[in-house]
C-alpha angles and dihedrals in degrees: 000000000000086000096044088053084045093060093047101043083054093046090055096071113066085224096045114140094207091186104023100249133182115259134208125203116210144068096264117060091190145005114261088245091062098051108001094178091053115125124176120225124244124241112253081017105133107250112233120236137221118274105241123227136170130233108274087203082248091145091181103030117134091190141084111265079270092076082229121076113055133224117252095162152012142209131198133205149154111251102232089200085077101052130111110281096241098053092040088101097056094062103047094090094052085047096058095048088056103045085051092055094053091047085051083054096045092046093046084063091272113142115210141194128181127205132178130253109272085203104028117040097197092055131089139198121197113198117207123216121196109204130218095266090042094051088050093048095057096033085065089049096046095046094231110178113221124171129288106173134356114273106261100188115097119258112240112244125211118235086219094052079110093068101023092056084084093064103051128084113279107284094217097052098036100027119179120265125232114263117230140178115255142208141186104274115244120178094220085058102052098127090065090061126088097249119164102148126017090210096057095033095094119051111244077233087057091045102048077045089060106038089057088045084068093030090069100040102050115107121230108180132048128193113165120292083348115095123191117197150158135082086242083068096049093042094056085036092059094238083122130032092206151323130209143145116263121251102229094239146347119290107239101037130054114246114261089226117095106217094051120112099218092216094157095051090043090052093046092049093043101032127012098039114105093236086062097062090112091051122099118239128277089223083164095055094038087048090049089046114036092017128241103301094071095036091065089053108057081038092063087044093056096052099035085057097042080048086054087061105077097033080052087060108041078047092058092034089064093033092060093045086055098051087047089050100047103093096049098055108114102204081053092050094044097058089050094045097107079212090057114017091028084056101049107088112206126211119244116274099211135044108275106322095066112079131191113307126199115250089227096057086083087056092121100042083053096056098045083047084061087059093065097018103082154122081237085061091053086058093048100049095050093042078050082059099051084037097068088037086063092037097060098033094058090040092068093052094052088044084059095054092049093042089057102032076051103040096238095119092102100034089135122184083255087064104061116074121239119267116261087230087057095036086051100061097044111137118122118074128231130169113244104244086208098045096019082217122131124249144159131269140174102239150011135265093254095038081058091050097049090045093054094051093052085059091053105045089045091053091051100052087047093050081046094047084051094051083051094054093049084054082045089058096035085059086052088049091050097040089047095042083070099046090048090049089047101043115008097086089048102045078046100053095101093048093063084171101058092041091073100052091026100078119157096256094052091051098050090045091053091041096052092038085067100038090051085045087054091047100043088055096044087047087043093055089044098051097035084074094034079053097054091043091054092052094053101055084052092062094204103206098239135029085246086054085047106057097041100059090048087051090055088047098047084037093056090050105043092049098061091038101055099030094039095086092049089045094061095044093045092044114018118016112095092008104103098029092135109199140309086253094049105018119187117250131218110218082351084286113068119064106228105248135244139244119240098267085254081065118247104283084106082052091052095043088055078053107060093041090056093053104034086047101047095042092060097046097054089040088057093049097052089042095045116026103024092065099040089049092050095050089044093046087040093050096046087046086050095048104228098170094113139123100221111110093258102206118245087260092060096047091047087056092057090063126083128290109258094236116248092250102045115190100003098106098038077066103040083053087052097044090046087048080052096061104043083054103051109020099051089026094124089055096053117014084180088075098086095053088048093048083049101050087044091052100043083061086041096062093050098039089049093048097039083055100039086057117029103025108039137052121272094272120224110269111254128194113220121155109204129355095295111214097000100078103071087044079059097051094039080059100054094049086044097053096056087060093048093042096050079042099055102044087047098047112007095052131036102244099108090051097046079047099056094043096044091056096028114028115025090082142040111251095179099052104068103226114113123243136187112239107254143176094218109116092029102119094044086048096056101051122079126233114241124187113222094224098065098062102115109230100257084058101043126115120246090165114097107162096164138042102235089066096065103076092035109135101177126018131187134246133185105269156090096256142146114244133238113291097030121127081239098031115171093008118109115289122211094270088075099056099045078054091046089050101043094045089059083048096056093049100042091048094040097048095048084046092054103038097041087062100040085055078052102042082051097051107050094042106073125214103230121048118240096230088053090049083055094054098037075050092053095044094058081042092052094042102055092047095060094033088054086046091046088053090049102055089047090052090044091048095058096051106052089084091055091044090051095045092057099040080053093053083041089054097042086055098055085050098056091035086057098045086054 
């Protein structure tokens, strides 16, 4: 009822804006090039109205009640003529405006019909028709290629076709189409196209492109010199309830018209049914369906899973030789040794309330830490490196291949049309410093500037705000740390078989996993509007433009908001400790808190599983359950449960809304997956099966909701990922350096290292010895005398009888013990860790990235078979075009030809009767 007061309260004034539109001032809406049917009607000019038509019981009909013109579109609205008596007022104005718009159709060449709900009475659905004159016009704006002669150049074949064929869609159900050249469509020129029926010639994809391409460009309201127009307006307005193209059929059944292709029940049955998971993808048939846009996306999906196979493997692979390689590590048997690691006393790790703790309590974490701590990790994270090299690289080529098999190979900025949101705020005026030729924009040098700025500066306080909530969960980590050491072993003491896996590491790592996760979700839901309304007030000129600055904004975001809180394990947490004398404070309360003595690579890893796993999981729910549940809970309010023949628009209505952002956030899912594989990989080689066996179930989820949950969506071009591909490739550069950061620092490679080859054995005494790993644990960890805690820092807390008469305890550090002219200051073995962990990454990082510059160079972009063929096309192009151009020439001279043979002949005639 709000919205209907709303409505009224706005209506009252004679400048009201009810639904907050874009205006244009001026005279023209368009140039002519942008919409070239488009008239204007006249003020006092009768408006012309819908032509009304009844249901013909065709439930899967794709025509007019004619059986001729086909839908390519459909609107949907509340008749307000059947509306109760008292509200009818509140709905003229959105009547006018409506009856306005379909005469602006009409009069642009669009040929309409209306028919009543089946279900809803009170309901219409006007159903648009481009005709044959009107398709041509905007074929020729929008640059569509069509065919022009069959491709002459021979297909490449695979030796193993033989094997693969098993894995593709059923050829007699999904064949291959013939592959044609193709050229830019132009109406004076129709005689060089492959046109054997007019009917067929467009694609119904191309025509539902088209229709929206003047849907959101008619006008509906004029004031004066101001013009309000597009279906996007009168969609949020509620003038309209909704508009969408039609699928061609159910997707389980098979339509009941002969001459229907049945392209959504094929795709259901060969790609997005379950029993279909093993089966490569029909990228021809999705491209010829949904557009490009969502081709190459699946297409991106497909290889970047088939890509996650072998790093799957190689990360198994290293996982399992850690596992098989846990109980014989020496530094790990030596902690559990109750000789050894019994006999080794640990200094509290927290201010008073934490007491002496044994150095074998933490047996099992180190042997889990065994699993993931390992020469086998250091292959893998450099193989990772070489892995997304690869990935990248051979993306681009196959990229190629699509953008040419699609034509999309010369889809230029010049080619895609502003957006109406941009056209409709053109009024200041600028030369074009390519055509020099004047032309209109929506704001100045220095308003772009401003509103720059204002993105900018928002983005920044969010990312800040991020980088406050992850204090905020570092705090948590620290307060609860205390209360874990104080109270955990004793809330435990009845459960003898978790006291041994609970320590208080691992349950303030768990805990603050969930809670960052939490935070992370609620954060995600806040900045994804304050995004898009940044986006807005910048007013990008085209929808690519568009998107792409929204995807570097939500990028920028999500990245410090999902890896900030693997960033500060991997790099900062555990690193400036001090001492147990002289500890380091956080805010000058919290004590900074300590890795597990095996360092925190096992703490990162849990990480990673928590946030990897739970992302999934909650991306799979809302992709999965929450359309299903909407079109379950929409069909039982609406009451479908009838037995009348409901046509295939109304069925289509029933289904799901196509989100305004389409596929941005099934990439932004994908990109943020990425990263967690290849930028925390040495911490967790398990990451890439994980990402497989999620994406396996993606494919199919994403293609089991595109196309039986959701309306069909408007055809889009788009020639490669957009945006998305130099996030890739930032990643990839990204993820060498944390990957050389986190083996050197995160996990304790570099220091077994230094003392297996340096101090293990005695270089000065003469005697050989064998290197060795035995000593390394009581070498690492540093002497305190228990004297020397300051008495913020003292323990009050003996639990247990054995810490009463301890005179020293360790700590994890190179430091000189008690008594020592330097004692507690830094010893030599720092600083030979310090300088071989620069080493390693210095050395590491030049290897990698020297072969990847390599791996990048000799592999080409484009393949040579598909330069022959983007070569053969132009060929082939300006041949027909020439001859095109010849024949026309030719055509308009032959009356002047024969004019003058006619006066030549004439002459003879008289010269010889004379």
């Amino acid at each position: 009822m709000s919205e209907d007061v709303d409505a009224l309260e706005m209506d009252s004034g004679p400048d009201s804006d009810a639904e907050g539109e874009t205006e244009l001032e001026g005279e023209v809406v368009y140039a002519q090039e942008f919409l070239p049917t488009y008239q204007s009607i006249e003020e006092g000019e009768s408006v012309a109205t819908v032509e009304q038509a009844e249901f013909n019981g065709k439930s899967d009909s794709l025509y007019f009640n004619d059986g001729k013109r086909r839908i390519d579109f459909v609107l949907v609205y509340d008749d307000e003529e059947k509306k109760e008596y008292e509200k009818r007022h509140i709905f003229q104005r959105r009547k006018r405006r409506r009856e306005y718009f379909e005469a602006s159709l009409m009069k642009m060449g669009l040929e309409l019909e209306a028919t009543t709900s089946v279900v809803d009475e009170k309901m219409m659905f006007v159903k648009v028709h481009m005709p044959w004159d009107v398709l041509c016009t905007y074929a020729e704006v929008l640059h569509i290629k069509l065919p022009i002669k069959l491709n002459d150049l021979a297909p490449k074949t695979s030796r193993f076709s033989w094997f693969t064929k098993y894995f593709y869609p059923n050829p007699d159900l999904i064949s291959a189409e013939a592959e044609y050249f193709t050229a830019p469509f132009e109406k004076d020129r129709l005689d060089c196209f492959c046109i054997k029926d007019q009917d067929d010639f467009f694609t119904p994809s191309m025509r539902s492109r088209m229709a929206y391409y003047i849907l959101s460009r008619a006008p509906y309201e004029v004031r004066g010199n101001v013009k309000k127009f597009g279906i996007n307006k009168l969609l949020d307005g509620a003038v309209y309830k909704a508009a969408y193209p039609l699928h061609d059929c159910r997707f389980n059944v098979k339509s009941t018209e002969e001459d229907c292709p049945n392209e959504r029940y094929l795709l259901y049955k060969e790609w997005a049914h379950p029993k279909s998971f093993y089966k490569m993808q029909p990228l021809d048939l999705i491209r010829k369906y949904y557009g490009e846009k969502i081709g190459i996306y699946f297409a991106w999906l497909g290889f970047y899973t088939g890509m996650l196979a072998f790093a799957a493997v190689v990360g198994l692979a290293c996982f399992i030789y850690g596992f098989k390689t846990q109980d014989s590590s020496t530094w790990s048997k030596e902690v559990c040794d109750p000789q050894i690691g019994g006999a080794i006393v640990m200094c509290p790790q927290c201010d008073r309330e934490c007491g002496y703790w044994r150095l074998n309590s933490t047996c099992e974490s180190s042997k889990k830490l065994c699993i993931f701590d390992n020469f086998g990790t250091l292959v893998f994270a450099v193989f990772m490196s070489i892995w997304v090299t690869l990935f990248l690289e051979f993306w681009k080529r196959y990229q190629a291949e699509l953008e040419y098999e699609w034509d999309t190979v010369e889809f230029l900025e010049q080619e895609e049309q502003p957006r109406p949101e941009y056209e409709a705020k053109c009024t200041y005026e600028r030369v074009n410093p390519i055509t020099k030729a004047k032309e209109k924009v929506p704001y100045t040098t220095c308003g772009k500037c401003v509103r720059v700025s204002l993105g900018i500066g928002t983005v920044l306080f969010w990312i800040l705000l991020i980088v406050a909530s992850v204090v905020g969960v570092i705090v948590y980590r620290l307060a609860v740390f205390f209360t874990f050491s104080a109270r955990l072993r004793q809330d435990l003491k009845n459960l003898e078989p978790l006291r041994e896996y609970v320590t208080p590491q691992m349950a303030t790592s768990v805990t603050a996993s969930l809670i960052s996760f939490i935070v992370i979700m609620v954060l995600n839901y806040v900045y994804e509007r304050v995004a898009i309304w940044i986006t807005d007030f910048e007013l990008p000129r085209t929808k690519t433009e568009y998107e792409n600055s929204l995807t570097l904004k939500m990028f920028l975001f999500q990245f410090v908001n999902y890896y900030s809180s693997c960033f500060y394990i991997a790099f900062f947490k555990g690193k400036v400790v001090g001492f147990p004398g002289e500890p380091v404070y956080w805010l000058g309360k919290y004590r900074n808190e300590e890795c597990d003595p095996g360092g925190c690579l096992i703490e990162l890893t849990t990480q990673l599983s928590v946030i990897m796993g739970g992302k999934a999981i909650w991306n799979n729910i809302q992709e999965v359950l929450l359309p299903w549940v909407k079109n379950l809970i929409f069909r039982y309010c609406t009451s479908v449960r009838t037995e009348k023949v409901i046509p295939r628009w109304e069925q289509d209505y029933q289904l799901q809304p196509v989100g305004k952002l389409g596929l941005f956030y099934e990439y932004l899912e994908m990109v943020i997956q990425f990263g967690f594989v290849t930028l925390f990989v040495a911490s967790f080689p398990l990451a890439p099966l994980l990402a497989l066996l999620n994406n396996l179930f993606e494919i199919r989820v994403d293609a089991w909701k595109t196309t039986t949950q959701f309306r069909r969506v408007v055809p889009e071009k788009a020639q490669d990922i957009g945006a998305w591909q130099p996030i890739l490739q930032g990643v990839a550069i990204l993820a060498v350096a944390t990957n050389a950061m986190i083996i050197a620092f995160t996990s304790d490679m570099i220091p077994r290292l230094v003392y297996y080859w340096s101090f293990s054995v005695n270089s000065y005494d003469g005697i050989e010895r064998t290197n060795t790993m035995e000593g390394y644990i009581s070498n690492t960890l540093s002497i305190f005398n228990v004297k020397d805690f300051s008495e913020r820092s003292k323990p009050n807390n003996f639990t247990v009888s054995w810490s009463h008469n301890i005179t020293t305890c360790r700590y994890r550090d190179f430091r000189h013990p008690p008594g020592h002219s330097k004692q507690y200051e830094h010893n030599i073995y720092y600083w030979h860790v310090i300088a071989a962990k620069l080493a390693f990454i210095i050395v590491v990082e030049h290897i990698v990235y020297l072969t990847k510059f390599i791996l990048s160079y000799i592999i080409p972009d484009v393949p040579l078979l598909v330069k022959e063929q983007i070569k053969r096309e132009k060929y082939l192009t300006q041949v027909i075009v020439h001859e095109a151009k010849l024949k026309m020439a030719t055509k308009r001279m032959k009356p002047v030809l024969e004019k003058l043979l006619d006066h030549s002949e004439a002459e003879t005639a008289l010269d010889l009767h004379l």
